[in-house]
N, C-alpha and C positions, 0 to 999 in steps of 0.2 A: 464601408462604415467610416466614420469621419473618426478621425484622434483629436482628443480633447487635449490641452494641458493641465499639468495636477493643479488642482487648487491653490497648492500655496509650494509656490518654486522657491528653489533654493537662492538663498540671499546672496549676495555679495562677501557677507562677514562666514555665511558657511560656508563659503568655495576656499576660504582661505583662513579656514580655522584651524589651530595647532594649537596643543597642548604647550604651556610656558612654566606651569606649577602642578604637582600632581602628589598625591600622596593615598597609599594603598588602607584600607579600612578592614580593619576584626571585627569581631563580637567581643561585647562585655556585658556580663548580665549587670541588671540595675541594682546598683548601690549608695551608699552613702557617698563615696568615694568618688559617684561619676553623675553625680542629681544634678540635674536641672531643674529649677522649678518656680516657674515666673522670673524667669532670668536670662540676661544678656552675657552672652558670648562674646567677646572680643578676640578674632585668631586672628594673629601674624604670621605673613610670609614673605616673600622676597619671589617675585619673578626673574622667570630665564631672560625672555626674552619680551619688547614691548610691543607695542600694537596699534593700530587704529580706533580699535573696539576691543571690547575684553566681554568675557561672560564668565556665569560660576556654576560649578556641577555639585549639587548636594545628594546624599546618598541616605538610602534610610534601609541599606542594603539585607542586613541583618536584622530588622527591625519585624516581627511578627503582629504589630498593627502603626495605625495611619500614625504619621508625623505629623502634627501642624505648626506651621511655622505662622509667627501672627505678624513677623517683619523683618528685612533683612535688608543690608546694606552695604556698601564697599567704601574705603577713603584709603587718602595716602597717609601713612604713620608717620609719626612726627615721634617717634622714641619712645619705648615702654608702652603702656596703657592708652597711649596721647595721639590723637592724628592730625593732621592738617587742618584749620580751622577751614571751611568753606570749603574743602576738597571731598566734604562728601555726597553719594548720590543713594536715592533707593534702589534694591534688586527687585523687580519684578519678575515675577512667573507667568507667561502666556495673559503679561498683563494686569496681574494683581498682586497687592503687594503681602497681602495673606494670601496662605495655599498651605495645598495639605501633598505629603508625600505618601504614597500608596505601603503597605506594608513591602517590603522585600524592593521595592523602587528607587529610582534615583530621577531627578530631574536636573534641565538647565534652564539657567535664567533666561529673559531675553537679551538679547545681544546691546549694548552702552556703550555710548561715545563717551570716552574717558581718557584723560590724560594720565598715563601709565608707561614709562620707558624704559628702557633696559633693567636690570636688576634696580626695580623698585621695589621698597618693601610697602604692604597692602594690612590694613585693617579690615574685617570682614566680619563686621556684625552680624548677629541671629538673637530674633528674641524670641524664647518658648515658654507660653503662657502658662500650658499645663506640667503636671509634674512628671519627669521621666522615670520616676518608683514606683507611680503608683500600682503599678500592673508587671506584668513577666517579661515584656517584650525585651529583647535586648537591645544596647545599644550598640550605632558604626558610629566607631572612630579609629585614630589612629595614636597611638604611643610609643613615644620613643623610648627603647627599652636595650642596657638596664639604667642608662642613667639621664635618660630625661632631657631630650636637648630643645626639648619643643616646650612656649611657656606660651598658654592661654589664657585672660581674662576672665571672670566673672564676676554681675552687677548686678541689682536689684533691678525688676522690672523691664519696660520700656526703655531703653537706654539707645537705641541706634540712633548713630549719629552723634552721639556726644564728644566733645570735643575732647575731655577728659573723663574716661570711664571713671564712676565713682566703684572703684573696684574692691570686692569682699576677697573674694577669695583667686588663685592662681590655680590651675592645670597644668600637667604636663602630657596634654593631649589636642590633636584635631578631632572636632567634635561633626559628625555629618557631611563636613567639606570634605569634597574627593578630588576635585580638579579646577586648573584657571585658565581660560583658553584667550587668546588675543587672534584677532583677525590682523596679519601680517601677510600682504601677497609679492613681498621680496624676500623670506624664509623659504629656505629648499626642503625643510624638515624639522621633525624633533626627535633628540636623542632621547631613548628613553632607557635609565640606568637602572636595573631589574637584580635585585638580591636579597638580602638578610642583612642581619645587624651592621656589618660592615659597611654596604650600602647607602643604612639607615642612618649612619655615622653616630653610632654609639660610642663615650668616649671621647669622642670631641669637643671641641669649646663652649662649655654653653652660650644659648644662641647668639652666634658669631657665624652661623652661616659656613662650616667651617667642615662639611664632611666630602666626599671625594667627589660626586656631581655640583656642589656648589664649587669646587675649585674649578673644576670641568667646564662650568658654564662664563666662571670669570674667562678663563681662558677662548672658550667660542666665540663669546659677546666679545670681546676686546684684545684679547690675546693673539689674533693669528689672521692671516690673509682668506681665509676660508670666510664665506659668507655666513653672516651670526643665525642661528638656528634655539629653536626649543631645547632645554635641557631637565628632562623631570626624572624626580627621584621616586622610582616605587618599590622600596627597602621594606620589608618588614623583620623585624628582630626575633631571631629563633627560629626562621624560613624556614621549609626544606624542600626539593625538588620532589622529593614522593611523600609518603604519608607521615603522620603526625607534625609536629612541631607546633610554631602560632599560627595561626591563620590557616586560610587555603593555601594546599601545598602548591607552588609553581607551576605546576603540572595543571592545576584544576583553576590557577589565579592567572592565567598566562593570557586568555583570550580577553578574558573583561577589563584585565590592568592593563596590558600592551596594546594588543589587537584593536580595541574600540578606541586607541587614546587617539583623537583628531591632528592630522597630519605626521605619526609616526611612522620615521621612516628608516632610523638606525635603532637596534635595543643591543646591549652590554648587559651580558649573565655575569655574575658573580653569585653564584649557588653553589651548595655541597658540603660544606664542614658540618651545617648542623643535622647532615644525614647521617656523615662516618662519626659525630660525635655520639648519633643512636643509634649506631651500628651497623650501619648497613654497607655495603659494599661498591668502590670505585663502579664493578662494572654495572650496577642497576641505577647507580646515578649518571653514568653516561645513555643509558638506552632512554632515561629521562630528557636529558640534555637534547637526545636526537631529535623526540619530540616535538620541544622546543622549537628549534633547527628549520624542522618540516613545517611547521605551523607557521612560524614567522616568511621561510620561503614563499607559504604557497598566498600570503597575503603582498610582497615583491617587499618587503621589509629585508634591508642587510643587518646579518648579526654576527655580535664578534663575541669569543670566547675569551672570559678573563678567568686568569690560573687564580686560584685558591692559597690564599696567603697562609703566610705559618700558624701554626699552632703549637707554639715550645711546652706547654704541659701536657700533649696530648701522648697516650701511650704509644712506643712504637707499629702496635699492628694498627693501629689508625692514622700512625704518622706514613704507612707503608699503603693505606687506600689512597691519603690524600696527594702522596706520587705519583699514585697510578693515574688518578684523576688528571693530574696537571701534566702525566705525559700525555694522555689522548688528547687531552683539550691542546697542546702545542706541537702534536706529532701526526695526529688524525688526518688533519684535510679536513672537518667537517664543518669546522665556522667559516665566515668568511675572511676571517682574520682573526690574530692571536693577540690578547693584550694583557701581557705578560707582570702584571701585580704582583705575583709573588717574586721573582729577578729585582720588581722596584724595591722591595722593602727589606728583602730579609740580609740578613748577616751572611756573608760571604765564606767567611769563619766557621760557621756552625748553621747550616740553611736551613735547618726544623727551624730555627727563633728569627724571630724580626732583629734588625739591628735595634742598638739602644735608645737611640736616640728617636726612631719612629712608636716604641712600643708606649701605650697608655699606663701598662703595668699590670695586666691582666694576662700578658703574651695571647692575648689573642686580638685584641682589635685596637687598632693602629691611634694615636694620637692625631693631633690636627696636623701636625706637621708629615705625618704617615700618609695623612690622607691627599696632601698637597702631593705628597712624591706621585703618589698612584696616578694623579691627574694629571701630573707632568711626566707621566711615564705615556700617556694615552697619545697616539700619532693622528694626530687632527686631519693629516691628508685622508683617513677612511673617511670623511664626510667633507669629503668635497669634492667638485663633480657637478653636473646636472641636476635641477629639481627631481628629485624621488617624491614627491606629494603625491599619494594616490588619492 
């Protein structure tokens, strides 16, 4: 019997797609607080790494009925609310510039010839015609939590594309958008940095770009002889490697935020404080950790273990899991390398607290300048080597 080939072969922009921008999605039930309703979306971000092509992943993950999207768009920002006059283009979906996202779905655009270069920052309109209260469904987004480093746009109506959004109101949330991918076929990979609040760079500069994978990716892109790579951040605030906390626990978020992100081939854990912070024990967050570990192995992804930074208000028998933690994670054997966050930050003096000058003032999660160390604490020789693209 003869072999056919598939109808529609893989492009050029998919053999050498990689994740550049990424950010992980909750649920929010619908409120006043998070309404859409005949209204344009203006997000901001900053890519890792640039590309030939770029495309966008929208996500209606959580969502318990259809999404429609009535238009959407990409340009290069030009500061605050404002993009590049003429730099922008429409998103189409399998060709249309309205589309609808399935309840519980996600989609990607088609693939756009776009001028996009190393850490550009990107405008990313969406306009949703209907109202997102009207009904139960919840919404995906993402928010940077507790203090908001993420600032979104909101406009009246049809607005994609405007040069100057006439803007009503600010977010401090990604609203649908989950990922930015660039067809790059001289990238070996994307780092993909996988945590909690820390991660999430809570506590950091407002947007300034300023938490420890944006340092991470200044340094990839231009910092070092290693050939420049993907760097995405998929932080969410309040993680935890096992049950409760925000979102999906790491355990159950690991395969859809890592695993499927297009050309990942290093991930950095930074999990675990907000487990021992609800109580649970060093050694059930390591049999989590292992997990981890096995999953990433059996997909040929390297991963490295980052120790668990201080927590100076935390009581001692919590300060006594999160040792135990930071020994297995540097004494084990079990990553493939150690990268040693808590050494970069804390106080020498007194190693439960961060020194002073890294701490935000919450003793728990690190200032900008905390999070610069972390990054310049990370040895860039583990991504460099041979293309790892699988």
């Amino acid at each position: 019997m003869a072999l056919h080939a598939p109808a529609h072969a893989a492009s050029r922009q998919d053999f050498y797609a990689l994740g550049s921008w990424a950010t992980p999605p909750v649920a929010a039930a619908p409120s006043d607080a998070n309404r859409v309703n005949n209204q344009t979306l203006r997000q901001v971000l900053r890519l890792s790494l640039g590309g030939e092509s770029i495309r966008v992943k929208l996500s209606n993950r959580y969502g318990s009925a259809p999404l429609v999207i009535q238009a959407a768009g990409i340009a290069l920002r030009n500061g605050n609310e404002r993009i590049i006059a003429g730099s922008g283009k429409a998103l189409t979906f399998s060709g249309r510039e309205s589309f609808t996202i399935p309840a519980y779905g996600e989609l990607y655009s088609d693939w756009l010839t776009f001028a996009a270069g190393n850490l550009t920052e990107l405008a990313i309109d969406v306009h949703i015609a209907a109202d997102t209260s009207a009904g139960t469904s919840p919404l995906t987004l993402h928010n940077s939590r507790p203090s908001g480093q993420i600032v979104s746009y909101l406009a009246g109506g049809n607005q994609v594309g405007a040069t100057v959004l006439p803007t009503e109101a600010t977010r401090a949330a990604y609203y649908f958008i989950t990922g930015v991918e660039v067809s790059n076929p001289r990238a070996p990979g994307a780092i993909v940095c996988f945590g909690d609040s820390i991660t999430d760079g809570s506590q950091s500069s407002l947007y300034a770009n300023a938490r420890y994978p944006d340092y991470l990716a200044n340094r990839v892109i231009y910092g070092s002889t290693i050939a420049p790579m993907g760097v995405v951040n998929l932080g969410i605030g309040g993680n935890r490697v096992l049950v409760g906390g925000t979102g999906a626990s790491a355990l159950a978020r690991f395969d859809r935020d890592v695993l499927s992100l297009s050309g990942a081939s290093h991930v950095i854990v930074l999990e675990g404080i907000n487990d021992i912070s609800g109580g649970n024990t060093a050694a059930n967050i390591i049999r989590g950790h292992g997990q981890m570990i096995a999953r990433a192995r059996a997909r040929g992804l390297k991963i490295y273990g980052a120790t668990v930074t201080p927590y100076g208000n935390a009581p001692q028998p919590r300060e006594d899991e999160r040792l135990a933690l930071n020994a297995w994670i540097r004494g084990s054997g079990a990553y493939d390398a150690v990268i040693d966050f808590d050494a970069a930050i804390r106080d020498p003096g007194n190693p439960r607290v961060m020194l002073a000058r890294y701490d935000s003032g919450d003793s728990l999660h690190p200032n900008s300048a905390g999070y610069a160390a972390m990054a310049n604490a990370i040895d860039l020789n583990l991504f460099a080597g041979p293309k790892l693209r699988r």
